[in-house]
C-alpha positions, 0 to 999 in steps of 0.5 A, spaced: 909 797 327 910 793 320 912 786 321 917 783 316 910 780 313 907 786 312 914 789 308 914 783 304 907 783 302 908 791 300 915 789 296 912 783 292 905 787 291 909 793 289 913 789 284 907 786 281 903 793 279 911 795 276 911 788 273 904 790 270 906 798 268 912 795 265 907 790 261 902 795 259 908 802 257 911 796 252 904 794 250 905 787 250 900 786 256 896 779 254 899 779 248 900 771 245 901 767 238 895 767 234 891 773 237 887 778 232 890 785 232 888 792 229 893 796 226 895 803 223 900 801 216 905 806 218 911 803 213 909 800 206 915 799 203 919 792 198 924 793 204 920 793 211 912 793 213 910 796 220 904 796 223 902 801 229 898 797 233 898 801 240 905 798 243 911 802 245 915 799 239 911 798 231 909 792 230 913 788 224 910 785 217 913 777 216 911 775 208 916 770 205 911 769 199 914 774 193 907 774 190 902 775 197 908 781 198 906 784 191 899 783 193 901 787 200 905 793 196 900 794 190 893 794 195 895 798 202 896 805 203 900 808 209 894 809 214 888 804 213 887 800 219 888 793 219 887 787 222 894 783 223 895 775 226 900 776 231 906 771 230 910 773 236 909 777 242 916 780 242 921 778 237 929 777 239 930 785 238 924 786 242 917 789 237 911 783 235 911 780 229 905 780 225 902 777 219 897 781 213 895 774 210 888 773 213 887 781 210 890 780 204 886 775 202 880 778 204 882 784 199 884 778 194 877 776 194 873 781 196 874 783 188 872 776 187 865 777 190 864 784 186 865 781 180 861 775 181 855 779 184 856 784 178 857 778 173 862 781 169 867 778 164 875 778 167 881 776 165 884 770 167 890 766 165 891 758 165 896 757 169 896 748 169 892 743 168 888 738 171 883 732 173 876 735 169 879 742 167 884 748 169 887 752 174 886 759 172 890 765 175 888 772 175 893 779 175 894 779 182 896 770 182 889 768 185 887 762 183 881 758 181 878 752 177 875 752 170 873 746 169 872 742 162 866 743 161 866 750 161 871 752 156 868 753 149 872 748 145 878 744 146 883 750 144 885 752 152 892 751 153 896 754 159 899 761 157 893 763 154 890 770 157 882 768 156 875 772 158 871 768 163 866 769 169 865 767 176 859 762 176 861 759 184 864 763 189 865 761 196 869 766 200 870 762 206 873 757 202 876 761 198 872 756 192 872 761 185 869 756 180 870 759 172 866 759 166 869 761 159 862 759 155 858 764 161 861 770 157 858 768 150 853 764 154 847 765 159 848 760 164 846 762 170 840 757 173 835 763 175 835 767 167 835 759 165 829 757 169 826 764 167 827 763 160 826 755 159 820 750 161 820 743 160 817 741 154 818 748 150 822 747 143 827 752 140 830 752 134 837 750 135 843 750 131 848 745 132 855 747 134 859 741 135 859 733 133 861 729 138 860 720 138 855 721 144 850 727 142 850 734 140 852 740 142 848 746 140 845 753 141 839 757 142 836 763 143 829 763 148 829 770 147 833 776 143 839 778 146 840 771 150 844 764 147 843 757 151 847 753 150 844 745 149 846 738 150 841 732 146 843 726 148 845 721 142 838 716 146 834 723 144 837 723 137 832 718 134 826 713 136 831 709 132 838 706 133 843 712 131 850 708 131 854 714 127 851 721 128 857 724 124 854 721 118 847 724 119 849 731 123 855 737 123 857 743 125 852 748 122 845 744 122 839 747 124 834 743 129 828 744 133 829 740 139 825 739 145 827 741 153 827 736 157 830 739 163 836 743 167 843 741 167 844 745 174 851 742 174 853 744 167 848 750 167 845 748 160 839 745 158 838 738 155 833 737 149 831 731 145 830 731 138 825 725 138 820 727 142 818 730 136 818 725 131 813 720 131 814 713 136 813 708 130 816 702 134 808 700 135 807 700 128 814 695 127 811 691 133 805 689 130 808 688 123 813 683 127 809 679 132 811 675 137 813 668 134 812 670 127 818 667 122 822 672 118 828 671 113 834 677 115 842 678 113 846 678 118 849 686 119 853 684 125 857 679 130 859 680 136 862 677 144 854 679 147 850 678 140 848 678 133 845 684 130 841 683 124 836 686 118 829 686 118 828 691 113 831 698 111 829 702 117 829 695 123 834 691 125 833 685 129 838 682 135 840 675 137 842 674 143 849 670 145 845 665 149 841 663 143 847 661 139 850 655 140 857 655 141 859 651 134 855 656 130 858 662 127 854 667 124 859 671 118 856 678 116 851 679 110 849 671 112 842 671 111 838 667 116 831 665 118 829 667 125 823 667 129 820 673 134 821 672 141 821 679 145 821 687 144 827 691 147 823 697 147 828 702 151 834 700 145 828 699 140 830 692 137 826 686 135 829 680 140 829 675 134 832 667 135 833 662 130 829 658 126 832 651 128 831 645 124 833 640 129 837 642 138 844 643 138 849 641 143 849 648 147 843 652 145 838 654 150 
């Protein structure tokens, strides 16, 4: 006999399994916001995209942005199997909604990593600027950065079409780094390291003038160009005040490696590491406590800079000059040595005095 409780049971059991195969037939079983799924292209229109992806209806491609559904149009085909987000399980009119985004960019940077790997000149055009640099975009609207220091001159403006290479890529991040001096230059570590090594020096010619140091170009070997940066400290054991004066475009030089610039991808080279350090030789012809006559060159907030000869110059600190003295420029003045600053190459000198005055220490 079947009780009232063993009718229920069945009922409910048996509306369960039809629940269940209703669920499976559509296709929506377990299906939720933000799940994985695989699919076939089946439609691959301006108008509408439809995935198969195994539900009783087609799945249905949302993309708002004009460029990324370009994108879409121009990079599937009816038939590749995808990978879709779902962004809703059964929509007002009862099929899923889904996006391609996360395909899409895997199809947008994936061209990015082979040109990276392969390390080859691309097109790119500057669409902004900003802090440091410029947002550059290649033909399918990708972006990335080109930054100040990897442009070849000052000229770049936004619309310009440009070559360049991709010297950083992270696909996980979505990070393109760019450089337009990689397509004339080497400039990646590893050739910079394999051709290079600290204290090697090459002739160089110089490409740009700058007020704090020089810009040039070398070739380590035949068919390589590197580029090179000598800081305005490494010009000259002496003072360099204005390098325009003793350098242009143009010149040739023989510089000294220093080291690596990983950040820029050039190399730093000196100049006066292959002159003569003469400062020894001015210490002893200006020894401490000897008394010279000099003419004033310079007066300022921090100090008073001063001739000794035709190629040293001496400097008079503010706290050694009282405040009721002002030194004017092409003054001469009888000093007395008192210290060396070797890293700035100076004679640190204070005046003779023939009596104290109020202020001086």
């Amino acid at each position: 006999m079947t009780t009232t409780k063993q009718l229920t049971t069945k009922s409910s059991s048996n509306a369960s399994s039809m629940a269940e195969l209703m669920a499976k037939s559509s296709g929506l079983a377990g299906l939720k916001k933000g799940d994985i799924v695989e699919g076939t292209v089946k439609k691959l229109t301006p108008q509408e995209i439809l995935l198969e992806i195994g539900a009783k209806s087609d799945a249905l491609v949302i993309e708002y942005d004009k460029q990324n559904l370009e994108n879409l149009l121009n990079l599937l085909h009816v038939g590749d199997k995808v990978k879709a987000s779902v962004i809703s399980p059964e929509s007002e009119d009862g099929f899923p909604v889904v996006s391609l985004r996360r395909t899409l960019d895997d199809l947008l940077y994936s061209g990015f990593e082979s040109h990276f790997s392969q390390n080859e000149v691309i097109k790119v055009r500057v669409a902004d600027t900003t802090k440091g640099g410029y947002f550059v975009e290649n033909e399918l609207g990708i972006r990335g950065f080109l930054p100040n220091s990897q442009t070849m001159n000052d000229s770049v403006s936004v619309g310009d079409t440009i070559e360049v290479k991709i010297i950083e890529f992270d696909k996980s991040k979505k990070r393109v780094i760019f450089s337009q001096k990689a397509v004339a230059y080497t400039s990646t570590i590893s050739e910079i390291e394999q051709q290079v090594k600290r204290g090697e020096s090459y002739d160089a010619l110089i490409e740009t003038v700058t007020p704090y140091g020089l810009y040039v170009t070398f070739s380590p070997k035949k068919g390589s160009t590197i580029e090179g940066f000598i800081h305005i400290s490494e010009i000259s054991y002496q003072r360099v005040e204005n390098i325009s004066q003793d350098f242009k475009k143009g010149d040739k030089i023989t510089a000294q490696v220093l080291d690596i610039d990983r950040e820029n991808r050039r190399v730093n080279l000196s100049i006066k590491n292959l002159q003569k350090d003469t400062f020894g030789e001015v210490k002893e012809k200006y020894p401490i406590d000897k008394k010279i006559k000099v003419i004033i060159k310079d007066s300022r907030t921090r100090g008073v800079t001063v001739t000794l000869d035709d190629k040293t110059e001496g400097f008079i600190p503010a706290q050694k000059i009282a405040s009721s003295t002002t030194y004017l420029k092409g003054d001469a003045l009888e000093v007395e040595v008192s210290d060396y600053d070797e890293k700035r190459r100076l004679i640190i000198v204070s005046p003779v005095l023939k009596e104290v005055p109020i202020g001086y220490r």
